[in-house]
Structure formats: structure tokens, C-alpha cells
C-alpha positions in Angstrom: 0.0 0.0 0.0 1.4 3.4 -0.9 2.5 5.9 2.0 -0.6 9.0 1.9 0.5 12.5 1.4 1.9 14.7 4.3 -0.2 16.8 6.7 -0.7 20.3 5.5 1.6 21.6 8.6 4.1 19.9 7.3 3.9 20.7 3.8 3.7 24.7 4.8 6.9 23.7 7.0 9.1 22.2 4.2 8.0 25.3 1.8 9.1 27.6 3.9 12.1 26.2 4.4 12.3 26.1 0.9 11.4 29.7 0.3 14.5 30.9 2.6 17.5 28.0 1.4 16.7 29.3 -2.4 16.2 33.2 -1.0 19.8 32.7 0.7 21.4 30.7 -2.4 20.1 33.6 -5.5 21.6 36.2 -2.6 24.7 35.0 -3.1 24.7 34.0 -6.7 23.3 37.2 -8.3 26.3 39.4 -7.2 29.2 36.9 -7.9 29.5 38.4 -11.0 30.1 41.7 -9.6 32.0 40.3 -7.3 34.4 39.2 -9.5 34.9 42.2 -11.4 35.2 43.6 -8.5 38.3 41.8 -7.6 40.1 41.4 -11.6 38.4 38.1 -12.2 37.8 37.1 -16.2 34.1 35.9 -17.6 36.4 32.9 -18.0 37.1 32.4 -14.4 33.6 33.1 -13.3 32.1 30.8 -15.8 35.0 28.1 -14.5 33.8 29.0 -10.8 29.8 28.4 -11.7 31.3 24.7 -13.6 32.9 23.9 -9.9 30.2 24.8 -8.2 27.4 22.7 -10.2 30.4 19.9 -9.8 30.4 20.2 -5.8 26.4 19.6 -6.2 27.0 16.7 -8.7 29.2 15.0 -6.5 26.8 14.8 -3.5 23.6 15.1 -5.0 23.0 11.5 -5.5 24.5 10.5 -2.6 21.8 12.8 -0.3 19.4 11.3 -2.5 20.3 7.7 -1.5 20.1 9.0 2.6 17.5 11.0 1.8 15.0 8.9 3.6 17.5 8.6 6.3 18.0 11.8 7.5 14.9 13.1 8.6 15.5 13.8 12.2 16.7 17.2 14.0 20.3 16.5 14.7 21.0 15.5 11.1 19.2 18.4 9.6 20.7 20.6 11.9 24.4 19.8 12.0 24.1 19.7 7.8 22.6 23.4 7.8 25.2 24.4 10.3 27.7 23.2 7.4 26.1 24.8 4.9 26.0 28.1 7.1 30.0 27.6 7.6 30.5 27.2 3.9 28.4 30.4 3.1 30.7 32.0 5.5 33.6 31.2 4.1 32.9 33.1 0.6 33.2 36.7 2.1 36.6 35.7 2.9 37.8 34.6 -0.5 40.1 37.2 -3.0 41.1 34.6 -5.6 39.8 32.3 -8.3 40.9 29.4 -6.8 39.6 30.6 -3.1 36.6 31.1 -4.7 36.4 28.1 -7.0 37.4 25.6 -3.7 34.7 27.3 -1.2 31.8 27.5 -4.3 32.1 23.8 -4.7 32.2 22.9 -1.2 29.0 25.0 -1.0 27.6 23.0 -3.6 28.3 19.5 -1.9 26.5 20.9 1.3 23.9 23.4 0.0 21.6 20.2 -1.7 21.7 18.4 1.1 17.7 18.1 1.4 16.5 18.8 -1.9 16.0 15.3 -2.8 13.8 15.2 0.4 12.0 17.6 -0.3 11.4 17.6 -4.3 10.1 13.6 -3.5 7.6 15.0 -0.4 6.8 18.1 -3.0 6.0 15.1 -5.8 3.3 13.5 -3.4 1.8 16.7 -2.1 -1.3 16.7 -4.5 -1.7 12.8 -3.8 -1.4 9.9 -6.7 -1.5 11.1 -10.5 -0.6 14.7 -9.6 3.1 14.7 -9.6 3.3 18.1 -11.7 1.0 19.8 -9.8 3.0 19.0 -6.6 6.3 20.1 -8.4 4.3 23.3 -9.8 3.3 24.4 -5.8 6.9 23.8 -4.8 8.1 25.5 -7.0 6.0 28.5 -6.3 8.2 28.6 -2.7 11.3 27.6 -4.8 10.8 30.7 -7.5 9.1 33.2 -4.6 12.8 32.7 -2.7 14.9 32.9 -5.9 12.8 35.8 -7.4 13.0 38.0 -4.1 17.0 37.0 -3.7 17.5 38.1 -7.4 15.7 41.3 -6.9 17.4 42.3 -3.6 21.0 40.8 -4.5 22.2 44.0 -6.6 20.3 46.3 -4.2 22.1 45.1 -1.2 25.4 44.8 -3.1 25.3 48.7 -3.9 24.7 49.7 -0.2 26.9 47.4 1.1 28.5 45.5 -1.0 29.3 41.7 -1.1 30.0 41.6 2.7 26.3 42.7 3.5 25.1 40.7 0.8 26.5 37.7 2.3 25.8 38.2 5.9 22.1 38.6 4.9 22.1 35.3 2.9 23.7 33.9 6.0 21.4 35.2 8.2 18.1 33.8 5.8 19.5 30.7 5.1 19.6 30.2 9.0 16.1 31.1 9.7 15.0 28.6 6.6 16.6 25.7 8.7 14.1 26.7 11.7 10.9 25.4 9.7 12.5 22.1 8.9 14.1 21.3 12.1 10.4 21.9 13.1 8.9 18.9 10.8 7.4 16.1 13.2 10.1 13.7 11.3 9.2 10.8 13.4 5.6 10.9 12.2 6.4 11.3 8.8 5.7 8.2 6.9 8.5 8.2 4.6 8.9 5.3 2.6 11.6 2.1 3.8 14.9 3.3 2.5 16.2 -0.1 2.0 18.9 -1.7 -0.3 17.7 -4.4 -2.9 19.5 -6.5 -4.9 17.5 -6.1 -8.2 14.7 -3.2 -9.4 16.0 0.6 -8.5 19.3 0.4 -10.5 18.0 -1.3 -13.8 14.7 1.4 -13.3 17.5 3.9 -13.6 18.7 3.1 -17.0 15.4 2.3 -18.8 14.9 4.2 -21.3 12.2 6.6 -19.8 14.6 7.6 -17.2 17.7 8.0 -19.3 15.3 10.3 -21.7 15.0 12.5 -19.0 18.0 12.9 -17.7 19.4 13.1 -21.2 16.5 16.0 -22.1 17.2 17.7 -18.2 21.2 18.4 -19.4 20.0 20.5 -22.4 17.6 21.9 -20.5 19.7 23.5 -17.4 22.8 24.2 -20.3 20.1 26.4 -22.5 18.5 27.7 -19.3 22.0 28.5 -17.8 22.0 32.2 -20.2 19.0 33.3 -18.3 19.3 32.3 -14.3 23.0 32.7 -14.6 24.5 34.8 -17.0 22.0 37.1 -18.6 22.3 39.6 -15.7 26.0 40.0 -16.7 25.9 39.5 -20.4 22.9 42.1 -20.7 24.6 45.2 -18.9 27.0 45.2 -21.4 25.2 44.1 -24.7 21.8 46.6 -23.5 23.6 49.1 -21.5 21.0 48.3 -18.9 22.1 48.9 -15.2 22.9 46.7 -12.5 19.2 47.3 -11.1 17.5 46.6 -14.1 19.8 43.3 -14.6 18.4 42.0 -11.5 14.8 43.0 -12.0 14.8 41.5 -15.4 16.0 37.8 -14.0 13.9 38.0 -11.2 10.9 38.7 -13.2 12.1 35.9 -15.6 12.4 33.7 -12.5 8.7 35.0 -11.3 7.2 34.0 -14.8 8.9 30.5 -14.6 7.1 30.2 -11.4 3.7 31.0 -12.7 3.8 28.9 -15.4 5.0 25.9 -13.4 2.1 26.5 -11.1 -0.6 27.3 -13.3 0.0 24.4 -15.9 0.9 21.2 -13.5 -2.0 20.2 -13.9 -1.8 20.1 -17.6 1.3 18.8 -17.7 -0.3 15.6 -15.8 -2.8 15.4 -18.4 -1.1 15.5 -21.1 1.5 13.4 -19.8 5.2 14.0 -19.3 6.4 12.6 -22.4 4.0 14.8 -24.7 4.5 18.0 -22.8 8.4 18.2 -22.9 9.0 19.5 -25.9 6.9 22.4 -25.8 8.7 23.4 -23.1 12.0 23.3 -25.2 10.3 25.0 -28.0 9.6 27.9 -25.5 13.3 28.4 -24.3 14.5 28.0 -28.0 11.7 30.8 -29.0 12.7 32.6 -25.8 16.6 32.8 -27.1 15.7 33.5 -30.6 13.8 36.6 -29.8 16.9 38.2 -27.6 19.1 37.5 -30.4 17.4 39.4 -32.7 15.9 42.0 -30.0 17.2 45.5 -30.6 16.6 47.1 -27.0 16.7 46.2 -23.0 12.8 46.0 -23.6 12.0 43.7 -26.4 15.2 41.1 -24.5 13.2 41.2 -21.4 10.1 40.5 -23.2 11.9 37.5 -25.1 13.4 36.0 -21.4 10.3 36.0 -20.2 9.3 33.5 -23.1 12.2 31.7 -22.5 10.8 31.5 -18.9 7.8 30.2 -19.4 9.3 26.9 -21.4 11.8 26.4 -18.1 8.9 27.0 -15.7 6.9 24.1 -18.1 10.0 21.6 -18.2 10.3 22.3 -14.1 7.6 20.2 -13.9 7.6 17.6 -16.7 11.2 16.4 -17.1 11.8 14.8 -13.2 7.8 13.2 -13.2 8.9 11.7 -16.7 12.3 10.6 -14.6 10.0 8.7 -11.9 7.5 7.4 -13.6 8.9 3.7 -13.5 10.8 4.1 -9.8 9.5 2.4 -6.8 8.1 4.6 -3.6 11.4 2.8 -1.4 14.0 3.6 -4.5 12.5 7.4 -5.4 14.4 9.3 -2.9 17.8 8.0 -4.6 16.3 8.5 -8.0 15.5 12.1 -7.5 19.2 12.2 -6.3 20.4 11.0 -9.3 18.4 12.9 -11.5 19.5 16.2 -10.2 23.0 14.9 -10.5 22.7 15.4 -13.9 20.4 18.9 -13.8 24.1 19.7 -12.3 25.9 18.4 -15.5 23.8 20.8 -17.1 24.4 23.5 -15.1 28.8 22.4 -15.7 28.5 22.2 -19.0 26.3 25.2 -19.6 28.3 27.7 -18.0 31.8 26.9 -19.6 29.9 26.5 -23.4 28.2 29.7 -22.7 31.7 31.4 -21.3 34.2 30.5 -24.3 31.4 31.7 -26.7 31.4 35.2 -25.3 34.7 35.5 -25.0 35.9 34.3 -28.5 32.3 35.3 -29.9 30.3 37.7 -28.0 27.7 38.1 -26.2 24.8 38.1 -28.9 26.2 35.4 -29.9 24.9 33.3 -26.7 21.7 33.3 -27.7 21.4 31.0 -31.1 23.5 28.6 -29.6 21.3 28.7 -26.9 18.7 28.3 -29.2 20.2 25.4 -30.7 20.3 23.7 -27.9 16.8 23.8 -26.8 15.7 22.7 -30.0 18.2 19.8 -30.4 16.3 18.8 -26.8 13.2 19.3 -28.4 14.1 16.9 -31.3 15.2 14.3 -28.8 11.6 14.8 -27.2 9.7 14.2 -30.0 11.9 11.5 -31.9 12.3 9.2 -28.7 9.4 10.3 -27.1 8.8 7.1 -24.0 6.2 4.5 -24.1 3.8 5.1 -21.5 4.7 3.7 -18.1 3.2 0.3 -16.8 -0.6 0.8 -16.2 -1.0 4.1 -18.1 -3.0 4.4 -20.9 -1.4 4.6 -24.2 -1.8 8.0 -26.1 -5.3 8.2 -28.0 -6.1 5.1 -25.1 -9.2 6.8 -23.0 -10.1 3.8 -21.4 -8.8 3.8 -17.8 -6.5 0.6 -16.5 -6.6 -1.4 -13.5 -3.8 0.0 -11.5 -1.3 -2.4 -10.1 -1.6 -3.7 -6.7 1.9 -4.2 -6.0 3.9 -1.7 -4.2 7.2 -2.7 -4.7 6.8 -1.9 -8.7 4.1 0.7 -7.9 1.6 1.4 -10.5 2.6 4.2 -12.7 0.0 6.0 -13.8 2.7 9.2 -12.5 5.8 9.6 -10.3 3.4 10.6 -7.9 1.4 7.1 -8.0 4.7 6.4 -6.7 5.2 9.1 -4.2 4.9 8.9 -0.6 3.8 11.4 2.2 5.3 14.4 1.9 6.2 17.3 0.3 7.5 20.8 -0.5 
């Protein structure tokens, strides 16, 4: 029998734990750029920093996905945030690339340390066959906490520069680790985090799974121009100023939200598979239309397409991951397939570097482009079969589910789900 969603108190406590670690983390991440101008650094380097930093989180990121089921208790949570805290610390203190580049990707090993937690209790929130709408309310505290930290970043950084900056990202990452050391972990009725011989590895490299995670790489390197880079890129290609960078990423982050939100549910109509490459026809449109904009306006106009499709693929690509994983094997699935969201966000940020600096920066954009479409291709030519006990496409007739637990039944990742969620 699969575990029942969480109790709303819960829920509200893991989103708003949520809403303050991704506050903290866009903080910090939306004046490094400044940062490093500040002290000499090249493009190059800070493109080379973002790579180590995505590394640190690929590292560990399937390994807190395996124990993600296992650390559900105060004292864990606690001493990992107090980690996390330290590392954060640590960055006001660093004057070099390699300082920087060491303490980032230690920051990125520690900083992920629940989000496979709490994507899988986010997946289950809605309750079986709503996966996407889970991920969509989520990722309403996820976006809120990025869009805010976005917005206030460059304000912060002009009155006090990257020391108050960071001290107040400190500070809100702290207070985000209140709510969950407040969850009632020992009611929680998280799925048996046991090994097995046979089932969660081999679920891994089915072909619905490796589809994902081969379509979630493209996605976070197109997507990497827009939630990392554009804010730099933009000042110098628009003449916009460091305020209006900020505003125009943290609307794009607002609008990514939305969309997430308001079309979850469509998402788990439709079905995963189906829905994907619109997405990637959005970021592709989204890049297009900044490459051939001709002011600030019409490029904020054209990021806020681009938006949309990430805020659609936020919450198709990881239910399309799922769809075959037992409840017991989920948590270390969700670990793995953000391990690769992370490859995405390595490989994006050194592709997107050594075109602007041997190409420029409108130059960003079609390649961009091109790699949202060649994921949109991918989607459509290899689209998956439907999962075990789903109805083929054009197939209205509703199936018997199946009865077993240990395969689940598959009608969505969140069939699969158990009690939960952020």
C-alpha cells in the first residue's frame, strides 16, 4: 500500500524552508558576478567557478538522494545546515579564483543536502497522479525565494557590498533551517529506504529515465543564459544597469514560477512525455527573440518566453524521470536525476563562457537556441512508451492500477510518491 500524502503543517513547513534556502542561495549567486569584477576576475574564471560549483552539487547530490529517507531527524538536519551556514561564511573571505572556486564547490556538496527530500515530499503533495502539480506548488516557494533573492541581491550589493550581501544570505539561510528542524520527522511516513539487490538500478537506465536525464542536461545548459548569465551579459550588450539586470532575471524567475504553477495540472494530463517539448520550444523561441531584439525591452520580453518553457520543463522532465521508480527507490532517483540537472548547469556555464569570450555576447543566444531545439528533437523523436498501467496515447479507457507496491503502479511519479512534500 502506498504511503498517503503529508499533513498540510508539514507541507507549509518544508516550503518555507524552501522559500528561505533558495532566497539565501540567488543572494549570493546574483552578485558573484560583480564580485568578480570587483576583484580582476575574467568571464572565463567566473564561468570556470559556476562549472565547480554545479560539480560540488554533482558529487553529492546522488549520494543525499540515497540517505534522503534517512535523515529526517533534528540532529542530522541541523548539523548539515550548520555546514552549509560555515561554507556560506567562508565566501566573504575569498580574493582569488581558486579561493573562490574551492569554497563554491564545497557550498555546492553541502547546499543540496535536502532537496531530494524535499522535491520527492513536493512530488506527493497533491496525492497519486498529480506529480506536476505537486512540483508546480513547490516550486512557487522555490521561484518566490529565488525571485526575491534576485531582486534584492544588486540592491544590497550597492549599499553594502558583497559583505552585507552575504551576511544577509547567512542570516536567511539560518532562519530557513528553523521550519525544517520543526517537521514532526518521526511521524512522517517516509517510505523504507532499503537496499535491494535487483529493481531501482535497472529502473535507472530504462529508457524513460535515461530520456530525461538526457533531455534535463539540455535543458539547465540552454537555461544556464537566463538564471546565470543574462544579468551580466545584458549590462553590457543593452547598456541596462545593475538594477535593471536583477529586476529583469527575477521577473524571468517570477514567470517561470507561474507557469510551473498554473500548468501542472496540464502537464499531468497531457503526460510528461507529450509535454516536454513544448517546453523546449519555448526556451528555444525565448533565445531567438533576444538574439534578434534590438533594445533592454524587447530582450526582457523575449526572457520571459524563455521563462515560461523552463517554468513548463520544471515540472515535466523529473515526473517523466520517476514514472517507472519504486516509492522505497524514489528518494535516490531524485538524487540522481538532479546529479545530472548539475551536469547541465557544468557544462552550460563553460559553453556559454568561451562563446562570449571568442564570440560575443549576442552570440549566446542562437547557440542557446540550438540547444533547446536539439532537446526538443530528442523529445519528440524518442518520445517514451507510457509507463506500466497508463494508458497509451489516444487510449481513453482507464486501467486497473497495479496492486503491487514494490513496482508501484505508474500512472505518474506521484502514484509512486509517498507522504510528503514541498
Amino acid at each position: 500500500m502506498l504511503p498517503a500524502p503529508p499533513e498540510k503543517r508539514t507541507l507549509l513547513l518544508v516550503y518555507l524552508s524552501t522559500l528561505g534556502t533558495w532566497g539565501s542561495y540567488a543572494l549570493v549567486v546574483v552578485v558573484l558576478p560583480f564580485r568578480f569584477q570587483q576583484l580582476g576576475l575574467s568571464v572565463v574564471e567566473y564561468g570556470a567557478a559556476l562549472a565547480v560549483y554545479a560539480l560540488g552539487t554533482l558529487a553529492t547530490e546522488g549520494l543525499w538522494g540515497y540517505l534522503a529517507f534517512r535523515i529526517g531527524s533534528v540532529r542530522r538536519l541541523g548539523t548539515l545546515g550548520a555546514a552549509t551556514a560555515a561554507a556560506m561564511i567562508a565566501l566573504g573571505f575569498a580574493r582569488s579564483f581558486g579561493a573562490f572556486a574551492l569554497l563554491l564547490g564545497l557550498y555546492g556538496m553541502l547546499v543540496v543536502y535536502s532537496t531530494p527530500l524535499i522535491r520527492w515530499l513536493g512530488m506527493s503533495a497533491a496525492g497519486p497522479g498529480t506529480a506536476s502539480r505537486g512540483l508546480g506548488r513547490l516550486g512557487l516557494f522555490f521561484g518566490v525565494g529565488l525571485t526575491v533573492g534576485t531582486a534584492s541581491g544588486p540592491v544590497l550589493y550597492e549599499v553594502g557590498g558583497f559583505g552585507l550581501t552575504l551576511g544577509v544570505a547567512v542570516v536567511v539561510f539560518a532562519a530557513s533551517n528553523v521550519p525544517l528542524l520543526l517537521v514532526p520527522w518521526a511521524s512522517v511516513r517516509l517510505p523504507r529506504a532499503v537496499v535491494r539487490a535487483r529493481g531501482s538500478f535497472r529502473a535507472m537506465l530504462e529508457r524513460q529515465f535515461l530520456l530525461a536525464t538526457a533531455l534535463v542536461v539540455l535543458y539547465f545548459m540552454s537555461y544556464t543564459l537566463v538564471t546565470n548569465f543574462l544579468q551580466y551579459y545584458s549590462i553590457g550588450l543593452f547598456h541596462g544597469t545593475l538594477e535593471q539586470a536583477g529586476y529583469v532575471i527575477g521577473a524571468a524567475r517570477g514567470a517561470a514560477v507561474v507557469v510551473g504553477v498554473l500548468l501542472g495540472a496540464v502537464v499531468d494530463r497531457w503526460g510528461a512525455p507529450r509535454a516536454a517539448p513544448l517546453g523546449f520550444f519555448l526556451l528555444a523561441a525565448g533565445a531567438l527573440g533576444s538574439w534578434v531584439a534590438t533594445s533592454y525591452a524587447e530582450m526582457t520580453i523575449a526572457t520571459l518566453v524563455a521563462a515560461a518553457g523552463a517554468g513548463w520543463l520544471g515540472v515535466t522532465l523529473l515526473p517523466m524521470a520517476l514514472a517507472r521508480i519504486r516509492p522505497a527507490d524514489q528518494g535516490t532517483a531524485v538524487g540522481v536525476f538532479g546529479s545530472f540537472e548539475d551536469l547541465g548547469l557544468i557544462l552550460g556555464p563553460l559553453l556559454l563562457g568561451i562563446v562570449y569570450s571568442v564570440l560575443g555576447p549576442r552570440d549566446l543566444f542562437p547557440i542557446t537556441a540550438v540547444l533547446a531545439l536539439s532537446a526538443m528533437t530528442l523529445a519528440l523523436l524518442a518520445r517514451a512508451p507510457p509507463s506500466r498501467g497508463e494508458p497509451a496515447q489516444g487510449d481513453r479507457t482507464p486501467r486497473a492500477r497495479s496492486a503491487d507496491p514494490d513496482r508501484g503502479s505508474a500512472t505518474s511519479s506521484a502514484d509512486h510518491a509517498a507522504p510528503s512534500a514541498p
